[in-house]
N, C-alpha and C positions, 0 to 999 in steps of 0.2 A: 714815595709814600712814607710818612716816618707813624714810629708805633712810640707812644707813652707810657712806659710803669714806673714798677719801684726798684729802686737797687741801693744796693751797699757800696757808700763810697770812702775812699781810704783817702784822704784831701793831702795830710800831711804823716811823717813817718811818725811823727810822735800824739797826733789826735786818736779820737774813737773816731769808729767807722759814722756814717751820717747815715741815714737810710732816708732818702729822698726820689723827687723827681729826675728821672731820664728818658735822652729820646734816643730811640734808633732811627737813623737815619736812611734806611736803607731797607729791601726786603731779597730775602736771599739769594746771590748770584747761581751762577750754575756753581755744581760741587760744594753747596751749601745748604743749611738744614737752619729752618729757627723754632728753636724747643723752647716750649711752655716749661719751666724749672717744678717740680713736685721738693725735690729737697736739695739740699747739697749740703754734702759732708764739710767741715772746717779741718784742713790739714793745716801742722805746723808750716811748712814750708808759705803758707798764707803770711802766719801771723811776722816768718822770718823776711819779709820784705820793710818790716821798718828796723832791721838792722842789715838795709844792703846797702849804706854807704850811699844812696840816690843814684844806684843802677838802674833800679826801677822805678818808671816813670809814674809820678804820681800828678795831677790825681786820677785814682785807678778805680776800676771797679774789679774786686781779686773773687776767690773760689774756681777751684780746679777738679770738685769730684761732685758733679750734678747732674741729677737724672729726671726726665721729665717724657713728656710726651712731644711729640712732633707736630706744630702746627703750621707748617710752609717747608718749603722745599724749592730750590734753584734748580731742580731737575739736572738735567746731563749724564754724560757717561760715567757709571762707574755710582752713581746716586741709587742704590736699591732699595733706601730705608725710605719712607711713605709717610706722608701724612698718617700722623694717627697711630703711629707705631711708635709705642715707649723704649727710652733710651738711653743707655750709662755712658756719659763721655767721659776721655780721658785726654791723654795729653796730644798734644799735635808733631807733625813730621811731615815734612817733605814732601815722604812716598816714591821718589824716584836717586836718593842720593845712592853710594855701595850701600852700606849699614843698611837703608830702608829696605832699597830690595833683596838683603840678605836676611829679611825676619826681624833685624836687630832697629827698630823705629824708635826705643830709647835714647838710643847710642847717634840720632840722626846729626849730619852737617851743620844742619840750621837748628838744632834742637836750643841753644837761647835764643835766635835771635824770633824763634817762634811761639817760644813760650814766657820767656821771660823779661824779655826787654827790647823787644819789639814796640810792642807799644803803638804809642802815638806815632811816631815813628814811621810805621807802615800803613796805617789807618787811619790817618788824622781827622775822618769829618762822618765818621759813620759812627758813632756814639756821643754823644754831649747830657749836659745837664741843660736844668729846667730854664738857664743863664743864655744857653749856647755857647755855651764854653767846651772844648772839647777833652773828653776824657780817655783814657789808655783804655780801651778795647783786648779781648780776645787774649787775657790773662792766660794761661796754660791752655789755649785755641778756646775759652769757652768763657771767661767772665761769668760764672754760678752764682755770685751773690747776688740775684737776682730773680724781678719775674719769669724774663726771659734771658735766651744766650742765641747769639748768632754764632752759629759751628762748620766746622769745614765738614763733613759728611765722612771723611777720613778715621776723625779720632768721636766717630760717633759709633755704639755698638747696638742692636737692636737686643731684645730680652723680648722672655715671656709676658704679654700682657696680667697673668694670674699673681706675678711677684707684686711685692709691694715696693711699687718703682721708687716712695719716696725715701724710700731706704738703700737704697745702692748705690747711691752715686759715692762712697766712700771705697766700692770697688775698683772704682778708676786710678784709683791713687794711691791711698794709705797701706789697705788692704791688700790689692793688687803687688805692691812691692815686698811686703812681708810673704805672704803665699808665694808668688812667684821666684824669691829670695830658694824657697824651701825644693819648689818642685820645676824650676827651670834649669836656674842657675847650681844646686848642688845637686836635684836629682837623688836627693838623698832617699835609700830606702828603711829596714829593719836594723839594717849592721851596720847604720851610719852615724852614730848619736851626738844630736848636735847642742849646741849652749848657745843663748839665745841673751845677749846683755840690753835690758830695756824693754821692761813689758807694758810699751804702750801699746798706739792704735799697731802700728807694725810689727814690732817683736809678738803682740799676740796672737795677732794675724799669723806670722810663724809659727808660733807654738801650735795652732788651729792645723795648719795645714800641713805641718809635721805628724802630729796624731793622726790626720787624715792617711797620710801614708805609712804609718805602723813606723815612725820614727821616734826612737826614746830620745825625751828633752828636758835640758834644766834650763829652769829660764832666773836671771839675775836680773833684781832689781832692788832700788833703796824703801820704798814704799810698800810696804805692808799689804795695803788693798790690794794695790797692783800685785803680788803674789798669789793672791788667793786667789783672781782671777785666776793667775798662770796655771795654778795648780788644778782649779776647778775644769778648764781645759784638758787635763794630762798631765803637765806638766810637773817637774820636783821643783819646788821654788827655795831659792836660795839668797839671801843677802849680800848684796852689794857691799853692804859695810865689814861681810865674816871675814877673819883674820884664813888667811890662806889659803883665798880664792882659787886659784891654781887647781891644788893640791886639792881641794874641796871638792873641785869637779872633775879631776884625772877620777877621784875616788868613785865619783859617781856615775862615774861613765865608762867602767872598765879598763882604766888606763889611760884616758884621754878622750876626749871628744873627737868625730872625724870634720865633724864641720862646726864654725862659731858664725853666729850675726852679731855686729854691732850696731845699737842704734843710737849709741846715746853719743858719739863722738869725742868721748873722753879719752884721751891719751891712757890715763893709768890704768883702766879697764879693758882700753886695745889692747895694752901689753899681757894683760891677765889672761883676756883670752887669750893669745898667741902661746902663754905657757902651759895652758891649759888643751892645746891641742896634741895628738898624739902623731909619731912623725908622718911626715905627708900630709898632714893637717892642712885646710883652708879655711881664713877666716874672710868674710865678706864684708863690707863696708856701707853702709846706705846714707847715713847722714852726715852732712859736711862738715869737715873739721874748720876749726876757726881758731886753735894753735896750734904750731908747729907740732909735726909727731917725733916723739924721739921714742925709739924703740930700743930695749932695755937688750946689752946681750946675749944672745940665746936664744931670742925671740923668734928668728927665722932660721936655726940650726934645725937640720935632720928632713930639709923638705919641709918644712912647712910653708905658705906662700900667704897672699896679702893681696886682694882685687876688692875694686870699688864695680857697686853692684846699683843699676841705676832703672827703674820702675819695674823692678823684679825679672827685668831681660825679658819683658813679654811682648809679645803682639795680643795688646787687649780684645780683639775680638776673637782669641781664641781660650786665653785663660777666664774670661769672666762667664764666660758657660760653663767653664768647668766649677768656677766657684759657686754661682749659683744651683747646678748640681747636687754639688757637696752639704751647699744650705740646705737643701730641700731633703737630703739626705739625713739632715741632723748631726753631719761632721764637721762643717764649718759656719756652726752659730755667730755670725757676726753680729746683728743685730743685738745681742747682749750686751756690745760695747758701744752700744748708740744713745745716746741721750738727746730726744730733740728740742725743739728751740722757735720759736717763731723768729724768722728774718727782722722784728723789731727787736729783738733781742740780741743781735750778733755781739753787744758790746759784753754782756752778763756771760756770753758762751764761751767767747774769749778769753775773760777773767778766769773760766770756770775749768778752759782746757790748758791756763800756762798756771794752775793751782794744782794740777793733778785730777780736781774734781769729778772731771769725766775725761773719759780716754777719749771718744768720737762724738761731736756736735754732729751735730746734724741740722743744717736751718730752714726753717719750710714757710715759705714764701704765703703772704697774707691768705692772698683766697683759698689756700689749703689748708694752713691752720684753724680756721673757724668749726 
């Protein structure tokens, strides 16, 4: 049986997306789920496949944080989420490698060849265009830009029906890694205060879910709005551009920060944080560098240490209740950072998220935008 919609297609690295005819070819095996899309979130790491070099296989159908409702099911063991039950996906895994069965499903064996350049690759004839031409499938296990996604039932999380499902699907991913950065991986509490370089969708998400846990933060960035968001958060906002970065934030932090996140992948500001930690310091790492790091000396004198931190060390189906939680709580207002977008517009969202303009699109597929 194949199924007709719309989707977002990415043909070449250097085009706009197309938003056209596609088919699926296929209706969901066992251990698979196919979701009706309500929104899906636009993350960087999207827009960063037309500078991979033609790792990834195009032409693709990309979006990795979409949340919608459940309308089929492949049933089988271990399948508990149901038709009809709304749903935040996030990234895919294995589920059986060390790493998976040790919680750590970020960190899994197969974690690119599942998410990222698998592709056609693995799936060659179960997604095509309106040509029959076949397209790269199962983008970060879920292809979101989209009416529909065929999902491994794995990296799907069921939610409250009462939320506003077309808004979470930036839980999967963005969000997800920032928050999770804060309350996995440092576990930071009261006496832990951390600097946070990069107050986009992520670094805010930190700032968010550092106040949530009564963590003092300064958050660093070059952009003005972006501060006042940090600030409006909690957060002491501070410029990226002030002369004595370091020094600025030993001052603000009682001597030094016990933890830093970086998001922005700039060498000169890895090393800032790094002096700006107090000893025993850990600075965390989320987004990929793409120049060599040279680290300045001193930078790792007295204990201080340096780990790459990768979808915030979570097992999604146990952090994204807690975020949703914390939303409903009024602690971690994400939806502030959401601007949405009808799915005809992914190319204006685009423009709008590598301008600064909005820190989280959000794209909402035709028959929900009306």
């Amino acid at each position: 049986m194949t199924r007709r919609f719309r989707a977002a297609v990415l043909r070449a690295y250097e085009e706009p997306f197309a938003v056209e005819d596609v088919v699926l070819h296929t209706e969901p095996a066992a251990g698979e789920l196919l979701v009706e899309i309500a929104g899906a979130g636009m993350c960087r790491t999207d827009l960063a496949v037309r500078r991979s070099a033609g790792r990834s296989p195009l032409p693709a159908v990309l979006g990795h944080e979409g949340a919608g409702v459940v309308v089929g099911s492949g049933g089988g063991p271990g399948t508990e989420i149901r038709v009809g039950d709304p749903v935040v996906l996030s990234f895919d895994s294995c589920g059986h490698c060390r790493n998976c069965r040790g919680a750590a499903p970020a960190y899994c064996d197969s974690f690119a060849a599942l998410n990222l350049f698998g592709g056609r690759a693995r799936e060659p004839s179960r997604l095509g265009d309106a040509d029959g031409k076949a397209l790269a499938p199962r983008w970060f296990g879920q292809s979101s830009f989209a009416d529909y996604a065929l999902v491994s039932a794995r990296n799907a999380v069921r939610v409250d029906p009462a939320l506003p499902v077309e808004l979470l699907g930036p839980l999967g991913c963005g969000f997800l890694t920032g928050a999770g950065a804060v309350l996995n991986t440092f576990r930071a509490g009261p006496g832990d205060p951390l600097v946070v370089l990069g107050a986009g969708a992520v670094g805010l998400a930190a700032v968010m879910a550092a106040r949530a846990a009564g963590v003092p933060v300064v958050a660093v960035d070059r952009l003005p709005q972006r501060l006042e968001l940090a600030e409006r958060f909690g957060a002491v906002p501070l410029s990226a551009d002030a002369a004595g970065l370091p020094e600025r934030v030993r001052g603000l932090t009682d001597g030094g920060a016990r933890y830093a996140l970086d998001t922005t992948a700039s060498p000169a500001l890895i090393n800032d944080a790094l002096l700006a930690l107090r000893p025993t310091g850990t600075l965390g790492l989320v987004a990929r560098l793409h120049t060599a790091l040279a680290l300045e000396p001193g930078t790792l004198d007295r204990g201080r240490s340096v780990r790459h931190i990768c979808e915030g060390d979570a097992v999604p189906a146990l952090l994204i209740p807690v975020l949703t939680q914390l939303w409903r709580a009024g602690r971690f207002p994400f939806d502030q950072l959401i601007r949405t977008y009808p799915l005809a517009e992914i190319n204006e969202a685009e423009r709008d998220c590598e301008a600064g303009r909005v820190v989280k699109p959000v794209l909402i597929p035709e028959g929900r935008s009306r």
